[in-house]
C-alpha positions as CSV (number, residue, x, y, z in Angstrom):
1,X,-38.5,-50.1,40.3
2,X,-37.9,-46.0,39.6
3,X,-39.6,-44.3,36.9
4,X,-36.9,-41.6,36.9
5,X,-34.6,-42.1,33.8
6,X,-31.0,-41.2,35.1
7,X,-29.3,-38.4,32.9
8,X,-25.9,-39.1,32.0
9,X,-23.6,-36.4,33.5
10,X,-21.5,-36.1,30.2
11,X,-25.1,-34.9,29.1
12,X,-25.5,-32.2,31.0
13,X,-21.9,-30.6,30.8
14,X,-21.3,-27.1,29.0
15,X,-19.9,-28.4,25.8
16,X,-16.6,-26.3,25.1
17,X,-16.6,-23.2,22.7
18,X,-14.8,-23.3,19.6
19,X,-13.1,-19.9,18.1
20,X,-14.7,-18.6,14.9
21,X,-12.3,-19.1,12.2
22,X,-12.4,-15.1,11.9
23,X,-11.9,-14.7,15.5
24,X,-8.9,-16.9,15.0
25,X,-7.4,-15.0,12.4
26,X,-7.9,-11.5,13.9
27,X,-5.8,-13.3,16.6
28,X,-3.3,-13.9,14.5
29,X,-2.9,-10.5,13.1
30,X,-3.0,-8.6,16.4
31,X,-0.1,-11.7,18.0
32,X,1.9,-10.0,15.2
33,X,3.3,-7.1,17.1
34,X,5.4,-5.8,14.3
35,X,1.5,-5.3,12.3
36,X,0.2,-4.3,14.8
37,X,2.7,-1.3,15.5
38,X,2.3,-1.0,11.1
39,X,-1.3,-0.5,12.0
40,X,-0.9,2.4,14.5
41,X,2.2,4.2,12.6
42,X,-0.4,4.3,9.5
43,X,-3.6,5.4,11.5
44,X,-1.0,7.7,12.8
45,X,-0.1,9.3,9.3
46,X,-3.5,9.3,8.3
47,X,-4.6,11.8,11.4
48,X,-1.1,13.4,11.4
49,X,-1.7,14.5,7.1
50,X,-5.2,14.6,7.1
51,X,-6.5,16.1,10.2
52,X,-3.4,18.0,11.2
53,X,-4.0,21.3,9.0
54,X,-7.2,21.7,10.4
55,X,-5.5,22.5,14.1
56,X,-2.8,23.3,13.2
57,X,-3.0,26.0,9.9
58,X,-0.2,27.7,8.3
59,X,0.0,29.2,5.1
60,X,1.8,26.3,2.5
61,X,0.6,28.5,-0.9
62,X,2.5,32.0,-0.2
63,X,6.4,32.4,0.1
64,X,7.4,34.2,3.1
65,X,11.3,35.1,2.8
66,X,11.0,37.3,6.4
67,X,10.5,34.1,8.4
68,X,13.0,31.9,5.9
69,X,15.5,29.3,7.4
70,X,13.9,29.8,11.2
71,X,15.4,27.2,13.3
72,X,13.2,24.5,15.4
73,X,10.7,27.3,18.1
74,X,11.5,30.4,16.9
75,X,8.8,32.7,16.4
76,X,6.2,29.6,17.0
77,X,7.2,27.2,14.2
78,X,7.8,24.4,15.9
79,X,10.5,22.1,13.2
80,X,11.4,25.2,12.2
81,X,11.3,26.7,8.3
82,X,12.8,26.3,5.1
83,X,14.4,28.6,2.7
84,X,11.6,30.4,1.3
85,X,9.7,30.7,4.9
86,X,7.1,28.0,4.8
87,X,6.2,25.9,8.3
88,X,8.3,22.7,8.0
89,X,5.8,21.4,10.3
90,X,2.8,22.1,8.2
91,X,4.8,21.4,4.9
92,X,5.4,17.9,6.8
93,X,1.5,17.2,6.5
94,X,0.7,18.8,2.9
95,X,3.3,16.5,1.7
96,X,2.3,13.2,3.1
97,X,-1.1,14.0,2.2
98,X,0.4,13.9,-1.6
99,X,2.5,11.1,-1.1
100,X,0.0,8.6,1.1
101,X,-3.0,9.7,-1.9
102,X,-0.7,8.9,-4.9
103,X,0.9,5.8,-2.6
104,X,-2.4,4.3,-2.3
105,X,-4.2,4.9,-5.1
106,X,-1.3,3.8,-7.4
107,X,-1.3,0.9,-5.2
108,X,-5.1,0.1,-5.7
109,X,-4.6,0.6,-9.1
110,X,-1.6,-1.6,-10.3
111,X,-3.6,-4.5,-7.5
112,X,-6.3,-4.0,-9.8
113,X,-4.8,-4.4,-13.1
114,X,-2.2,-7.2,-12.3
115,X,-5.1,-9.2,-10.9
116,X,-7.0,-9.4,-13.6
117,X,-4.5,-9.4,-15.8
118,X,-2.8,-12.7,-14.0
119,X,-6.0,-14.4,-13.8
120,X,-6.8,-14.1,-17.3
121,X,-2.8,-15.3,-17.8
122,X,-3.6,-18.1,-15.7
123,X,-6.9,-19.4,-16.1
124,X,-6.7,-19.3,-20.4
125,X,-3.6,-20.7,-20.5
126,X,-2.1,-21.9,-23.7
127,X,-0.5,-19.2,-26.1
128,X,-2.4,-16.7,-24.3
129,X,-0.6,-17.3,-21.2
130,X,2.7,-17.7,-22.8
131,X,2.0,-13.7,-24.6
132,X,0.8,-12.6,-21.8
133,X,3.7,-13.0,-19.7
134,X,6.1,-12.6,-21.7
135,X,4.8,-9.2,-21.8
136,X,5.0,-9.0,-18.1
137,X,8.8,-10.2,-18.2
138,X,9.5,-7.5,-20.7
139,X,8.2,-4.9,-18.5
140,X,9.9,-6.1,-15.5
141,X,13.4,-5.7,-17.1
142,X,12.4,-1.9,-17.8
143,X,13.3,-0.1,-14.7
144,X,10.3,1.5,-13.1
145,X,12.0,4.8,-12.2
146,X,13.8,5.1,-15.6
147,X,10.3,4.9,-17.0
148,X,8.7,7.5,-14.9
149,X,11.4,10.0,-15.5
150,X,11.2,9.9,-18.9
151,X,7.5,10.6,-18.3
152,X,8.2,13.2,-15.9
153,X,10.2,15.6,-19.0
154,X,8.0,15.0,-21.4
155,X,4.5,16.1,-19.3
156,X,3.8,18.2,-16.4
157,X,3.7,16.0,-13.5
158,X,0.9,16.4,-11.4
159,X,-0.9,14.0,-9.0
160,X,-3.3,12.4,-11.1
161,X,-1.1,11.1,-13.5
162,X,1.8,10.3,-11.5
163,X,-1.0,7.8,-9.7
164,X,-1.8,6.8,-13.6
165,X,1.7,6.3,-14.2
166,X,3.1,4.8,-11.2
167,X,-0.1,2.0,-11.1
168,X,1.0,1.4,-14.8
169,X,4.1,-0.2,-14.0
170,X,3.6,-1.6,-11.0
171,X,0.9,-3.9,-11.9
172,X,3.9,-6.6,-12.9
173,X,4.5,-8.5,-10.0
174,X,1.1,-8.8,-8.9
175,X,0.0,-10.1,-12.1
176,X,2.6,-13.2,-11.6
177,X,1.2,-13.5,-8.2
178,X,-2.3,-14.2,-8.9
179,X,-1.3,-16.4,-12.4
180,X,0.5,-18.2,-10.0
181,X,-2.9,-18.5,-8.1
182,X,-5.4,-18.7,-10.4
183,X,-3.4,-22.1,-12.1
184,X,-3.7,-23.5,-8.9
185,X,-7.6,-22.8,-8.8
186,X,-8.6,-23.6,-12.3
187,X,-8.6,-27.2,-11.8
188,X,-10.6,-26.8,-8.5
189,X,-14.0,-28.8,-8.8
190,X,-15.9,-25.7,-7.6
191,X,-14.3,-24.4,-10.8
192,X,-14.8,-26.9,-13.7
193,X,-18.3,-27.4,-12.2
194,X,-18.9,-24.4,-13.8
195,X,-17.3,-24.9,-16.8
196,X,-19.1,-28.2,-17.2
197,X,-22.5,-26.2,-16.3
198,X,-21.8,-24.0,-19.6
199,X,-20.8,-21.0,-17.6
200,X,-18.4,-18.4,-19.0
201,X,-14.7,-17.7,-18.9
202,X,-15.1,-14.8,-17.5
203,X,-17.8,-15.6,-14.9
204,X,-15.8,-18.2,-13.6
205,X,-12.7,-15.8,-13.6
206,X,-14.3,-12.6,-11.5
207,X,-16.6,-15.1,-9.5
208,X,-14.1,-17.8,-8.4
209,X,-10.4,-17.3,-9.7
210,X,-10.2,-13.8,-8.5
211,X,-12.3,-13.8,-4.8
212,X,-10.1,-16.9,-4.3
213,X,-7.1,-15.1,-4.9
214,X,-8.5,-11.9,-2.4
215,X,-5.2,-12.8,0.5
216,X,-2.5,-12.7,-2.3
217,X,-4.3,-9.7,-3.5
218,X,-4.6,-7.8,-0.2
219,X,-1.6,-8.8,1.0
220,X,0.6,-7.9,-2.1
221,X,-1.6,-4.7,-2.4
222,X,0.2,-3.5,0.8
223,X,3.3,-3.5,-0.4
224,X,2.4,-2.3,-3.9
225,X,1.4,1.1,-1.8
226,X,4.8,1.0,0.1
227,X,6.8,0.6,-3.4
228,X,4.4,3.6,-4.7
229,X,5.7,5.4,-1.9
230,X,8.9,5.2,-2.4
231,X,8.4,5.5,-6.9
232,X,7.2,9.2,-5.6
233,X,9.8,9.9,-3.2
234,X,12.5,8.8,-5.7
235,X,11.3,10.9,-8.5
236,X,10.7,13.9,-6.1
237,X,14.1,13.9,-4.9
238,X,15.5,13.6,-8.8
239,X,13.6,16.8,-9.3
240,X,10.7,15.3,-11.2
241,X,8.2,15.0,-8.4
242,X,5.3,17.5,-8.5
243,X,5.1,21.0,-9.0
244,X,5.7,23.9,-6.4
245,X,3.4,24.9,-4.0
246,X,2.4,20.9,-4.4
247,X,4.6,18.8,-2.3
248,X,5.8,15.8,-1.1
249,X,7.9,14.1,1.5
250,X,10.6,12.9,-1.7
251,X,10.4,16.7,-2.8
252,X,10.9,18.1,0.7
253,X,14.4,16.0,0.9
254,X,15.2,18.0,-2.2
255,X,15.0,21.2,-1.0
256,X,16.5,20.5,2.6
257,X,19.5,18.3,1.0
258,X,22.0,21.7,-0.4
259,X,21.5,23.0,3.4
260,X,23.1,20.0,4.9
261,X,26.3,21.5,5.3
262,X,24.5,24.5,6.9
263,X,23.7,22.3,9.6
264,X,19.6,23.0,8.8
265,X,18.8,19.3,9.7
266,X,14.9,20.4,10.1
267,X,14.5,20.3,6.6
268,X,16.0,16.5,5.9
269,X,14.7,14.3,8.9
270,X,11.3,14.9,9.2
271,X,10.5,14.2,6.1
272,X,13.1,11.5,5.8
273,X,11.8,9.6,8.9
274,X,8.2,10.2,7.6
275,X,9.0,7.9,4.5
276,X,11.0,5.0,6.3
277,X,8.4,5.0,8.9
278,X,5.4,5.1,6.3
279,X,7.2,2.1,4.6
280,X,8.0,-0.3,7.3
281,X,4.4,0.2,8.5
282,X,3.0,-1.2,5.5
283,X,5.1,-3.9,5.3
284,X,4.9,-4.9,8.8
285,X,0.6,-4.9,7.8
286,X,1.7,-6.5,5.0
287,X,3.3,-9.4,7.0
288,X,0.6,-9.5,9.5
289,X,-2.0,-9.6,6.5
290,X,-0.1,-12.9,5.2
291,X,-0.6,-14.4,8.4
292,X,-4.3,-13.5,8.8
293,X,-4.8,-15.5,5.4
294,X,-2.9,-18.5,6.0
295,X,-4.7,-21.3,5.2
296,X,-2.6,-23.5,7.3
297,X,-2.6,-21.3,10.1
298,X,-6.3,-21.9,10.1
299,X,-6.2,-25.4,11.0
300,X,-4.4,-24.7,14.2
C-alpha cells in the first residue's frame, strides 16, 4: 500500500480573483462615457483658465481702443477683440478663471452648510426638524437670482462675496437631501449603538450620519457647482456680475450681446459655449458619480 497521500486536483487549482469593490466602482464610472467625457471637458477648463495665461499672455488690465473690434487673426489675436481692444482669447481664460473659482467654492460651501444643516434636521427630529425645514421651504420659494440681485445693488460685487452669497442660498436642496439620508441612518444599529454607549448627538452626527451620507453629498456637490455657474453667469449678464477689469464668462455675453447685429459673433460664442460646456461636464460627473456610489450596483 502507497504512502503518497493523493492531492485532490480541485486543491491545487488557481482559485478565481474577485474585483475589489473600489475597482468595481471605478469601473463603473469610467463605463459611463458621458462622465467620463465630463471629466476631460473639466480637466480641460482647468488647463485652458489656469495654465493658459502663462503661454499665452495678453494684457486683460489696460484698454486698448487702437486694436478694438479686430476680427478672428488679425494682427495675431486669434478670436479676435472686443470693443475696448482686449484679446477675446485671453479674456476667455481670465473669465473662466472667475467663474470656475466662485462655481466651486460656492459649491463647496452651500455642500457644506446643507449637510450639516440636513443632518441635524434629520437626526434631532421632532420640532426641531419640523423648524428647520420649514425654514428651508421658505427659502426655496425665494428665487435665488432675485436674491442675489438685490444684493448685487446694494454692495459692490466682488468675488469673495458673490462665493458668500451664492453658497448662502444654495445650501437648500442639499440640506433636504441628506435629511432625507440621515432619517434613514439614525435608526441604523451602528448608530443607536452609540447612543446606547452614552455618546453625543453630535458625535454620532459628524462620525456616522454625515460620512454615511458622503455619495449624496459628492454627488449633489457637482451639480451645486454647475448651478453656481450658471447663478454667476445669470447675474453677469443682468449687469450685476463683477467689476471691470474682473470678468466672467456671464459678463463677457454682456458686452458681446449689443454687437450681435454687427455680426461680431467672437464676442458671444466663446464664452457662451464655455458655460454650456462647463455645465454639462459637471453633470455628466455628476451622473457618473451616482453610479460610482450605488450601493446596488455594488452587489453586481
Amino acid at each position: 500500500m502507497s504512502d503518497v497521500t493523493a492531492t485532490p486536483a480541485a486543491a491545487s487549482a488557481p482559485q478565481p480573483r474577485t474585483a475589489k469593490p473600489g475597482r468595481r466602482a471605478l469601473a463603473r464610472f469610467t463605463s459611463n462615457r458621458l462622465a467620463v467625457f465630463g471629466l476631460i471637458v473639466l480637466v480641460f477648463f482647468l488647463l485652458f483658465c489656469f495654465l493658459g495665461p502663462l503661454f499665452y499672455q495678453t494684457d486683460q488690465v489696460h484698454t486698448n481702443l487702437a486694436e478694438a473690434s479686430l476680427r478672428p487673426g488679425e494682427r495675431g489675436h486669434l478670436l479676435g477683440t472686443d470693443d475696448v481692444g482686449y484679446d477675446v482669447l485671453g479674456r476667455l481664460m481670465i473669465a473662466g478663471q472667475t467663474s470656475i473659482i466662485i462655481g466651486l467654492a460656492a459649491g463647496v460651501l452651500a455642500t457644506l452648510i446643507g449637510s450639516f444643516w440636513g443632518a441635524i434636521a434629520g437626526y434631532v427630529g421632532g420640532w426641531v426638524d419640523s423648524v428647520m425645514m420649514r425654514i428651508v421651504d421658505a427659502g426655496i420659494a425665494i428665487p435665488a437670482t432675485f436674491l442675489l440681485l438685490i444684493i448685487s445693488t446694494i454692495a459692490r460685487p466682488s468675488v469673495p462675496l458673490m462665493i458668500v452669497v451664492i453658497g448662502l442660498v444654495s445650501w437648500l436642496v442639499p440640506a433636504r437631501l441628506v435629511r432625507a439620508e440621515s432619517i434613514s441612518l439614525k435608526s441604523r444599529e451602528y448608530v443607536l449603538a452609540i447612543r446606547a454607549m452614552g455618546g453625543t448627538h453630535s458625535r454620532a452626527i459628524t462620525r456616522h450620519i454625515i460620512p454615511n451620507s458622503v455619495g449624496t453629498i459628492i454627488v449633489n456637490a457637482t451639480f451645486q457647482v454647475a448651478d453656481a455657474i450658471l447663478l454667476v453667469a445669470y447675474i453677469s449678464f443682468l449687469g450685476m456680475g463683477v467689476q471691470k477689469p474682473a470678468t466672467d464668462w456671464g459678463a463677457m455675453l454682456t458686452s458681446g450681446i449689443s454687437y450681435t447685429y454687427a455680426g461680431a459673433w467672437w464676442l458671444i460664442l466663446p464664452a457662451g459655449f464655455c458655460i454650456v460646456l462647463i455645465v454639462v461636464a459637471f453633470n455628466c460627473i455628476g451622473d457618473g458619480l451616482r453610479d460610482y456610489f450605488d450601493v446596488k450596483g455594488r452587489l453586481k
